[in-house]
C-alpha positions as CSV (number, residue, x, y, z in Angstrom):
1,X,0.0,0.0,0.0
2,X,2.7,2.8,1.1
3,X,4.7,1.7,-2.5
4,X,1.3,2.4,-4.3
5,X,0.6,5.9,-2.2
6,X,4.2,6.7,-3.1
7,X,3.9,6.1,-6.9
8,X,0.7,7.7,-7.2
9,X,2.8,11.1,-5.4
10,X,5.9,10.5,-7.7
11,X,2.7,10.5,-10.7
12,X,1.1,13.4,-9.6
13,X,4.8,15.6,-9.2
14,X,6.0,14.1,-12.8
15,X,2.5,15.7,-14.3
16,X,2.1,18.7,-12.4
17,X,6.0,19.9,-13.1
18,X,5.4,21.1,-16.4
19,X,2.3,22.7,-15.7
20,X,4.2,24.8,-13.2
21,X,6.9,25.6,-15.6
22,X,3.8,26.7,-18.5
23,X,2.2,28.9,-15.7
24,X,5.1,31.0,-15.0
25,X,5.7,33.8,-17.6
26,X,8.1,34.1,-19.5
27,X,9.7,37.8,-19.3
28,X,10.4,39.1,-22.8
29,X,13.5,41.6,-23.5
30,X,12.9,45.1,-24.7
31,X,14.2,46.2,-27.8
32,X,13.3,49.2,-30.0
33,X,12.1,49.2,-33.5
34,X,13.4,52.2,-35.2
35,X,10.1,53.5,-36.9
36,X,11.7,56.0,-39.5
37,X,9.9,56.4,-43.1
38,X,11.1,56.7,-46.7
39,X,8.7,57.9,-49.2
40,X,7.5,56.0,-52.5
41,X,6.0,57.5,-55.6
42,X,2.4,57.8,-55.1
43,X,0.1,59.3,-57.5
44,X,-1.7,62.6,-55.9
45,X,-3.3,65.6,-57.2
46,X,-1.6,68.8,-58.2
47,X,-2.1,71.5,-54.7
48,X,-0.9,74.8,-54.7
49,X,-2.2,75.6,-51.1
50,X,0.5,75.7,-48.3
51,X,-0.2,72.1,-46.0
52,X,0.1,71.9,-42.2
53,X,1.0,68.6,-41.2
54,X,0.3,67.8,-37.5
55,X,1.4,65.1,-35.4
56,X,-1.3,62.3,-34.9
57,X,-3.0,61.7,-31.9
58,X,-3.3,58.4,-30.0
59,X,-6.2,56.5,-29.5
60,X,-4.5,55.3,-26.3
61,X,-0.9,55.3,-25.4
62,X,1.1,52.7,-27.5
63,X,4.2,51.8,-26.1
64,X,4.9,48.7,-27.4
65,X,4.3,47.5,-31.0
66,X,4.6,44.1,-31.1
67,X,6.4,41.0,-30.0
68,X,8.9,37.8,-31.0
69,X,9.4,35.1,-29.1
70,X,12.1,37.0,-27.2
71,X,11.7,40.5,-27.4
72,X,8.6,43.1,-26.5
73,X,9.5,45.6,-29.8
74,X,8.9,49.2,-27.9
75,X,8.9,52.1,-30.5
76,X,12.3,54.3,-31.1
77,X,9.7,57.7,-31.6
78,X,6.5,58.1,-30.0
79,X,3.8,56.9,-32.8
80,X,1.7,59.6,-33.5
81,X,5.5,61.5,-33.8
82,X,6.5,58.7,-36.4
83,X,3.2,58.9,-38.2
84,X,2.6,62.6,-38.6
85,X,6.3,62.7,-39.5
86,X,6.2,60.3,-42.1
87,X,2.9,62.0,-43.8
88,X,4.8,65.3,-43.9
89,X,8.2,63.6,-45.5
90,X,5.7,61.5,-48.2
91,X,4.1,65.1,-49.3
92,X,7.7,67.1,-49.0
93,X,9.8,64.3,-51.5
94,X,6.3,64.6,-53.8
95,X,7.2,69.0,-53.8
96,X,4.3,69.9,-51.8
97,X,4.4,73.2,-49.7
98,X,3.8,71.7,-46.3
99,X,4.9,72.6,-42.9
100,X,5.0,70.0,-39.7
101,X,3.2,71.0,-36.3
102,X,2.9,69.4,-33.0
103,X,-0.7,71.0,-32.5
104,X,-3.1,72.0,-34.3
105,X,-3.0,75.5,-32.4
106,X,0.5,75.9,-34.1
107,X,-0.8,75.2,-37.5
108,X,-3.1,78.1,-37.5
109,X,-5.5,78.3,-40.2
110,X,-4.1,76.7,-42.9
111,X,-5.5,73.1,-44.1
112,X,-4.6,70.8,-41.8
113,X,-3.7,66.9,-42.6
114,X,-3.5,64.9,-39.3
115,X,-5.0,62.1,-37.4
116,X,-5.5,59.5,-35.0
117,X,-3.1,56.2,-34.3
118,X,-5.5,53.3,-33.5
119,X,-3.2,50.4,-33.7
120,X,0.5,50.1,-34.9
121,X,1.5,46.3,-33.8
122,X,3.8,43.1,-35.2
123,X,4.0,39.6,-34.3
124,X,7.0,37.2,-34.8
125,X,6.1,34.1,-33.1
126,X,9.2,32.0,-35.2
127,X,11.6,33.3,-38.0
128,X,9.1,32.0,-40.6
129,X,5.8,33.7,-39.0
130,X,5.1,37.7,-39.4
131,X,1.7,39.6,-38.8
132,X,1.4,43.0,-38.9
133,X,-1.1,46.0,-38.6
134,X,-1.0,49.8,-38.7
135,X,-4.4,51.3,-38.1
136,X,-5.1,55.1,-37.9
137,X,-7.7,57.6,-39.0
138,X,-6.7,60.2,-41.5
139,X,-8.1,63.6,-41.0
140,X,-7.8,66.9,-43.0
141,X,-9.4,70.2,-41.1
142,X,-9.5,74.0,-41.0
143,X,-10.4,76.9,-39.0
144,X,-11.4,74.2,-36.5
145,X,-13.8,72.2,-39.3
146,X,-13.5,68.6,-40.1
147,X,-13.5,68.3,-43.3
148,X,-12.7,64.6,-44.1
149,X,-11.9,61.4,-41.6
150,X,-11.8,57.8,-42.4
151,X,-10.0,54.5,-40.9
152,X,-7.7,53.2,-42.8
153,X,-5.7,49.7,-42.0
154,X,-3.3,47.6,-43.4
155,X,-2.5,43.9,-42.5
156,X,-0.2,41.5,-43.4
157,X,0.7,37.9,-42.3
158,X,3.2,35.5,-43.8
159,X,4.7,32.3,-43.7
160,X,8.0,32.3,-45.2
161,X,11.7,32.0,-45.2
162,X,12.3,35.7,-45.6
163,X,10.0,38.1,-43.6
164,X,12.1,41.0,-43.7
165,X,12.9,43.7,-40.7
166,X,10.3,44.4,-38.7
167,X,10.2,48.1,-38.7
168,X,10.3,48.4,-42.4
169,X,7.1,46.2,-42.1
170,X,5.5,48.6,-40.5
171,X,6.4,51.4,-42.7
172,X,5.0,49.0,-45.7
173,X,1.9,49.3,-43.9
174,X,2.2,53.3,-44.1
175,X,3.2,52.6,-47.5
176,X,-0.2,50.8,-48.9
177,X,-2.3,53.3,-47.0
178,X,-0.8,56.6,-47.7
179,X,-1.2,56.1,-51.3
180,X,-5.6,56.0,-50.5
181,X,-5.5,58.6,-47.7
182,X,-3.2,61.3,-49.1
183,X,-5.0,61.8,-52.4
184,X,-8.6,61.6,-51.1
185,X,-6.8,64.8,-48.4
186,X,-5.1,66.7,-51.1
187,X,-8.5,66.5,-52.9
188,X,-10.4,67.5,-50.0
189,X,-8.0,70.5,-49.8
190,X,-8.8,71.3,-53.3
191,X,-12.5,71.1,-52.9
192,X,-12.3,73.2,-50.2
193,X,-10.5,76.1,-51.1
């Protein structure tokens, strides 16, 4: 009987060992993504008016944008910095008079392109896996009048050998938006002048 009470003990220890090892978490390292932005060729209309660019809002604070199986990837610029940023540098390369602002107040009463960061987050669970999203809505106002907002998102997962560096995932996902939201703003401008 005592063997049989002991065996049944050594069971129960042998099962319940990994279970304690899966509950404990494990910590993940931080390591920042450096979110910069290089501008593509997008089509957009002809503007003549002078552009205030202001830095984006954030839905809620994101200080983190993602994880591997390793690191927690925190953000090298605060995001509605990095976004607002990278809309000014896209119309700039493309010869647009534009001018960047941290507030609206700043910008005064010129048209104003901004907006809201709802979501900027990637996953690498393996060196084969990847999933991204960027999420923000695009806004263009003046003289304290909303003239145009809309979501816009982009999304991504693979499974492949090459997934490429994270951070210039995340500007890909700037990349396939910017070139809906910045012509339907520049043509809002125009409308509205």
């Amino acid at each position: 009987m005592k063997k049989t009470v002991l065996f049944a003990i050594l069971m129960l220890c042998a099962i319940m060992v990994p279970f304690t090892a899966m509950a404990e978490e494990t910590t993940l390292r931080d390591t920042a993504l450096d979110l910069s932005y290089t501008p593509i060729k997008i089509d957009l209309p002809d503007c003549r008016t002078k552009i205030a660019v202001v830095k984006f809002t954030e839905s809620e604070p994101i200080t983190d944008v993602g994880q591997s199986s390793v690191f927690r990837f925190v953000p090298s610029v605060d995001i509605g910095t990095w976004m607002g940023q990278s809309v000014f540098s896209q119309l700039k390369a493309q010869g647009y008079d534009v001018e960047y602002f941290e507030t609206m107040d700043d910008a005064g009463d010129m048209f104003i392109i901004t907006g809201i960061a709802n979501k900027v987050y990637i996953y690498r669970p393996g060196q084969l896996e990847m999933r991204f999203k960027v999420q923000y809505d695009g806004m263009v106002s003046k003289d304290n009048k909303l003239l145009f907002a809309k979501n816009y998102s982009a999304k991504q997962e693979k499974n492949m050998s090459n997934t490429g560096d994270n951070a210039g995932k995340l500007m890909a996902g700037l990349h396939d938006t910017f070139s809906i939201f910045l012509p339907a703003a520049i043509n809002t401008i125009n409308e509205n002048k």
